[in-house]
N, C-alpha and C positions, 0 to 999 in steps of 0.2 A: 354578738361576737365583737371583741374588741376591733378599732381600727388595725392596729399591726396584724394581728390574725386574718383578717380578710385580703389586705394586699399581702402578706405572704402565701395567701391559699392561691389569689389569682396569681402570681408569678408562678407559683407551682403549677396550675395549669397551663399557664403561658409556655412554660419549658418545657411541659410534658408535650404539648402540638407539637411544638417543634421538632422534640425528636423521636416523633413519630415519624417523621418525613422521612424516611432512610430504606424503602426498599427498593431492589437493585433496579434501574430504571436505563433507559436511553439515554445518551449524553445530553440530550436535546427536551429528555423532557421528566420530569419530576410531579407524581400525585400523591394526593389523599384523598379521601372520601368525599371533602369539602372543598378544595380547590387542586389547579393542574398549573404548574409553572412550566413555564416553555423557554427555549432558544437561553439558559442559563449563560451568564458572561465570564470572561477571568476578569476580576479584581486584587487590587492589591492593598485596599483599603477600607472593604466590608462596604456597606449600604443597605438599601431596602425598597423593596417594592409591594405595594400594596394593590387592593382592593377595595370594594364596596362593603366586604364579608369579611376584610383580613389583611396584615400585614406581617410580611417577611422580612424580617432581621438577622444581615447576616455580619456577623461578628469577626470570623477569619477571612483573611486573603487568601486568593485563591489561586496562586501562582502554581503548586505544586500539588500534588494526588497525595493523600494521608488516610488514616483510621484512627480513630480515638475509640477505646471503649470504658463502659462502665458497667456496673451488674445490672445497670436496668435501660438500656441504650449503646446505639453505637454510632458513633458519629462521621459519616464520610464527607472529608471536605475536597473541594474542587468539581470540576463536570469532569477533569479528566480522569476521575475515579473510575467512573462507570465504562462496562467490557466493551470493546470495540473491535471490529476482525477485519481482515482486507477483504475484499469483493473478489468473488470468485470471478474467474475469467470462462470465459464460455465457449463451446469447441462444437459445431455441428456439422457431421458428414451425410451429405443425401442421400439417400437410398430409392428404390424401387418405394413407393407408395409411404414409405416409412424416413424418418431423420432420426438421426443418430447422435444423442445430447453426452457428450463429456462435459467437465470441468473442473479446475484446480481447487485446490482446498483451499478453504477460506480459513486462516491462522487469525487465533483469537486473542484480544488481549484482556488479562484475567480473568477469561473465561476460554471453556472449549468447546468446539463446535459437536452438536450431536446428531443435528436431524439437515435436512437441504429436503425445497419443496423446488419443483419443475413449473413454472408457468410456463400455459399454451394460450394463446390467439392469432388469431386471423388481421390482426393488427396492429401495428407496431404501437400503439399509444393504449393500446386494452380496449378492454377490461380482458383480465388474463383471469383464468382458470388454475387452481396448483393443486398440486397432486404431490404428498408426503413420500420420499422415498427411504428415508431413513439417513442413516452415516453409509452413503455412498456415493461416488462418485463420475455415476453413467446412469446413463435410462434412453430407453429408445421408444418415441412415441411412432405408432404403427397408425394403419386405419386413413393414411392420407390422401391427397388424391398430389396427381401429379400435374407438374407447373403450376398450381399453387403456391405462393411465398404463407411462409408460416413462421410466427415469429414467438421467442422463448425468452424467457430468464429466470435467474436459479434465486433464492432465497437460502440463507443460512439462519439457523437458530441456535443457542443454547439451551436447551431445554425448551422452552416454550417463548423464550423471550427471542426476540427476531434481532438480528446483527446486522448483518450485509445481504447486499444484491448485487444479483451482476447487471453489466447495462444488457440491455433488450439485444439478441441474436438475432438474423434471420439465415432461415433456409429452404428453397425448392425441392422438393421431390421429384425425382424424374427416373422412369424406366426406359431412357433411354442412352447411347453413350453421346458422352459431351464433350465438343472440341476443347482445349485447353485454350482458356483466354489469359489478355493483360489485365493489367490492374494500373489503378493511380490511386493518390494522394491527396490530403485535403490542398498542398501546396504544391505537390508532385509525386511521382512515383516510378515504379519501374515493373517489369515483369520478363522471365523464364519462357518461352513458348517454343518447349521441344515435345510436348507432350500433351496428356489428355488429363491424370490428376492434376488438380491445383490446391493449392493452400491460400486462402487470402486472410490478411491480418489486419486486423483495426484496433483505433483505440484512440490512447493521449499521450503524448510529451511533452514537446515542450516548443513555444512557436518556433516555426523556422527552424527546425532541430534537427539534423540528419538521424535517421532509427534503421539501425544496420540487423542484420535479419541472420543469423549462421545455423546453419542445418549441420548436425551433429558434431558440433564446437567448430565450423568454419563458416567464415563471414562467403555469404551466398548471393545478399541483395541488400540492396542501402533505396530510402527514398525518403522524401522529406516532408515536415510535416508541415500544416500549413498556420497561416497566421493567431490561426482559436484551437493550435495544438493538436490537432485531429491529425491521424494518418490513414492511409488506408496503402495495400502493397501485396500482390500475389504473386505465387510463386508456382510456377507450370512446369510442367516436363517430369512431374516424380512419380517413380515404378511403385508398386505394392512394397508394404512394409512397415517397417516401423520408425520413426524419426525422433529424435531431440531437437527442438527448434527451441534458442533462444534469441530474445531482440535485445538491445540496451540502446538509448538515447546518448546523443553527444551535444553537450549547450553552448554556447553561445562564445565560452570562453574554454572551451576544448577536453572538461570535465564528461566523464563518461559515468554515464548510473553504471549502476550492478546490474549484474545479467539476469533479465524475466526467462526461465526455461519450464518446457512443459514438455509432454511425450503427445505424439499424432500418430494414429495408425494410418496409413495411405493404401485407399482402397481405387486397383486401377478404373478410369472410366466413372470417375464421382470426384465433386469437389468440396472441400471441406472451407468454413468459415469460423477463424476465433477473432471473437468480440468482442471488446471489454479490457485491451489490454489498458494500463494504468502505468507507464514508464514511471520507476521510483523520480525522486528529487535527487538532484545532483549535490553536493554540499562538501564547505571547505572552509577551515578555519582562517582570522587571520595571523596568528601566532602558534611557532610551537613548543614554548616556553610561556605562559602568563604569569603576571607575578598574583600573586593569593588577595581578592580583592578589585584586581581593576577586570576591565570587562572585554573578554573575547567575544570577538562577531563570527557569527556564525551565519553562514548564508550560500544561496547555489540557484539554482532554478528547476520550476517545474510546470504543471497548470496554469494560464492566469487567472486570475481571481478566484485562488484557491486556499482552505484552511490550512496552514503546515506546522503539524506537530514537530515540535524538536524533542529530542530524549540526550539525558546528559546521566551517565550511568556515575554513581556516585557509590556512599555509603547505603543509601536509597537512591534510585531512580527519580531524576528533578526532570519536570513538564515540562513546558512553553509551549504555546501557541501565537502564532504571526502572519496576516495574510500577504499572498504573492500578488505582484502589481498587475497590470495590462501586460508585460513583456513574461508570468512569468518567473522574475525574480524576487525573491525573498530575504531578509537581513534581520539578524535577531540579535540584541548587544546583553551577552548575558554575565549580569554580574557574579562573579568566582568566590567570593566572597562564602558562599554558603558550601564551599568545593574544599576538600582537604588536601593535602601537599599529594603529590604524587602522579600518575599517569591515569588517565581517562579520556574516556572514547565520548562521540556524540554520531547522532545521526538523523536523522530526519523522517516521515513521510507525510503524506500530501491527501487531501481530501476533497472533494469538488460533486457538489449535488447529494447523493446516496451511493456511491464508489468514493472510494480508502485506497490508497496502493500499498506496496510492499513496502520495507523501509530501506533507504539508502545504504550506500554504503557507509561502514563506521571509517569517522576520521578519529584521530589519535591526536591525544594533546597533554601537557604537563603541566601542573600548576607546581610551582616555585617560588624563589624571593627576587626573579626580575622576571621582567617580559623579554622574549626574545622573538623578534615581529618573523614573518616569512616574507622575504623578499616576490617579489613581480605580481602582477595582475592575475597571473593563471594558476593562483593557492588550487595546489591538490591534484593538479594535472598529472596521470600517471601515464605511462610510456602506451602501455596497453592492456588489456583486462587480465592480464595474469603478472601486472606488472606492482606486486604486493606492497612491496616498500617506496612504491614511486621515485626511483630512481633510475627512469627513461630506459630501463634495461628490463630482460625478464632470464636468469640466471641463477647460482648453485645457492643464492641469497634467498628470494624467490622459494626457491625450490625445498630450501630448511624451511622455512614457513610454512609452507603447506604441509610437509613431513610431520612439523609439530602436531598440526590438527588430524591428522589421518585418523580417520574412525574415532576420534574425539566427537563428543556432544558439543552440538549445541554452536558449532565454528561462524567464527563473522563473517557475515555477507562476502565481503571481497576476497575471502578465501574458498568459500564455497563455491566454485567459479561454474557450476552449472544449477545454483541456486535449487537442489533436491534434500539439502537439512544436514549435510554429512561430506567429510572430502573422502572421496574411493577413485578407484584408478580412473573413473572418466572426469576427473578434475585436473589430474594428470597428466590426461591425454590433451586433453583443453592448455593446458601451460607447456604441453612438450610444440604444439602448434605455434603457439605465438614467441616462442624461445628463440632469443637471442645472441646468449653467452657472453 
């Protein structure tokens, strides 16, 4: 075989491995038959990494999520290609011998979730047990013994391929009635003690953060979280029934996330624990004019030493990925340049171990032919959570906002103000609450 003929046959092979590598995988990890690439990076100038057996060449940067195809391959470039869903938050009520597992949907990105598995042990570190329940969103393991701690967490799949967890739950079983206790905080806390149900809530914000707690759109209990972001905060005194609890975080520089809301049934004389909460990231541009080309900072706080996806809604949907420091804070300087005239949103969320949170609220921004900076330190500070157009008021301004979206698809976060996917009157009621005029 001539020399040309043989190295054009091996580059054909060459290029055929390569894009073999393309099915749908983990953000974190990438196989073939013959080797497993892990812990993938963004680049913005291609490289390679090898082996003993192999080397990988990668050609595009990998700043933004794409697809190329061809009739005999397809090409996904970036890790932030690959589907990712938020961690289900985890909700257990004790019972007589038995706990009583709810938990929020886990919302997928490019993909959707179909199955959720329950892990059970006797131990908070495992080895856990799962048990398939399908696309639903309760299960109640039975069979228990009482005062026993018994500890759970949920698992989400798309089909067969695994997405999110939630963090590890615990709960006692007891047939007996239980006084209504206080609660604290990783930093501080507070607690309700008029009563015998309780609710206690945990999770992450952001250090030192106040995480203000309202039971059916009114602020109820505030406590603070402590220095590695952790909260914990229970709430006593609540009759039989059904409740909306949502929390939001407030950082450092007086930025409120979006509202986490969930439903709790409150059974008298049992106390329920949710686990796992994830306070979105806060975030705020600093211009609301860029001129087409120089670079808006994008930044807020959440987690420390946490992953935080930015999303910059464009022609296509543009990436980034940026870690938050010890405090927390996070800053992304993203050049515009690839952005077309006009108005666009961004927003953020946060990732820390095997939990994802929801995503921030959207900010708003313009690309034009100057920049037009936002004055003061506290970019994006709105009046209060129904306070839409951030302008210290919540009014008939406000209140056209919301109107637009009403049973609209698909409405942004800061409009959605009891965070259920949809504005209907109890979004309403939540803005007739915090109404100013």
């Amino acid at each position: 075989m001539p020399c040309n003929s043989v190295k054009n046959f091996l580059v054909f092979i060459i290029v055929t491995a390569i894009f073999v590598v393309v099915p749908l995988a983990n953000a974190s990890e990438s196989s073939s038959t013959n080797f497993l690439l892990q812990d993938e990076a963004l680049m913005t100038d291609g490289g390679y990494s090898s082996s003993s057996s192999f080397q990988y060449n990668s050609l595009d940067g990998q700043t933004s999520a794409g697809e190329g195809t061809g009739t005999n391959f397809i090409n996904r470039s970036g890790v932030l290609y690959y589907p990712q869903a938020t961690s289900p938050v985890l909700i257990a009520t004790a019972g007589d011998a038995q706990v009583v597992l709810t938990w929020t949907s886990s919302v997928g990105t490019l993909a959707n979730i179909t199955d959720y598995q329950v892990g059970f042990s006797t131990s908070s570190s495992g080895p856990f047990t799962y048990t398939a329940v399908s696309d639903v969103l309760t299960y109640t393991k039975t069979g228990l013994t009482n005062s026993t701690a018994y500890y759970f967490k949920i698992q989400a799949y798309a089909g067969t391929q695994f997405l999110a967890e939630s963090a590890v739950g615990s709960s006692t079983p007891t047939g007996e009635e239980e006084e209504g206790g206080g609660g604290g905080g990783g930093g501080g806390g507070g607690a309700i003690t008029t009563g015998r149900a309780s609710v206690t809530f945990s999770g992450r914000a952001y250090p030192m953060s106040y995480v203000t707690v309202l039971k059916d759109g009114q602020e109820t209990i505030t406590t603070i979280a402590g220095p590695d972001a952790i909260f914990e905060v229970t709430l006593s005194g609540l009759s039989s029934g059904d409740f909306n609890f949502s929390l939001y975080g407030t950082d450092d520089a007086g930025r409120r996330s979006s509202l986490f809301t969930f439903p709790v049934y409150v059974t008298a004389n049992t106390s329920t624990t949710v686990s796992g909460i994830f306070i979105s990231p806060t975030l705020a541009v600093d211009k609301e004019t860029v001129a087409q080309g120089d670079n808006l900072a994008i930044f807020g706080q959440t987690s420390p030493d946490s992953n935080v996806t930015i999303a910059v809604n464009s022609e296509n949907s543009i990436f980034a990925q940026v870690s938050s420091d010890n405090d927390g804070v996070y800053l992304y300087n993203f050049d515009t340049s690839v952005l077309e005239l006009g108005q666009h949103f961004t927003k953020s969320k946060s990732a820390v171990a095997s939990t994802i949170s929801s995503y921030s609220r959207s900010v708003g921004f313009v690309v034009g032919d100057i920049s037009i900076p936002i004055d003061g330190v506290e970019t994006g500070v709105c009046g209060g959570i129904a306070d839409l157009n951030c302008d210290g008021r919540v009014n008939l301004i406000d209140f056209s906002i919301e109107a637009y979206w009403y049973l609209r698809l698909s409405p942004p976060a800061q409009v959605d103000l009891n965070g259920d996917g949809g504005v209907d009157l109890v979004d309403f009621s939540i803005m007739a609450y915090y109404w100013t005029g």
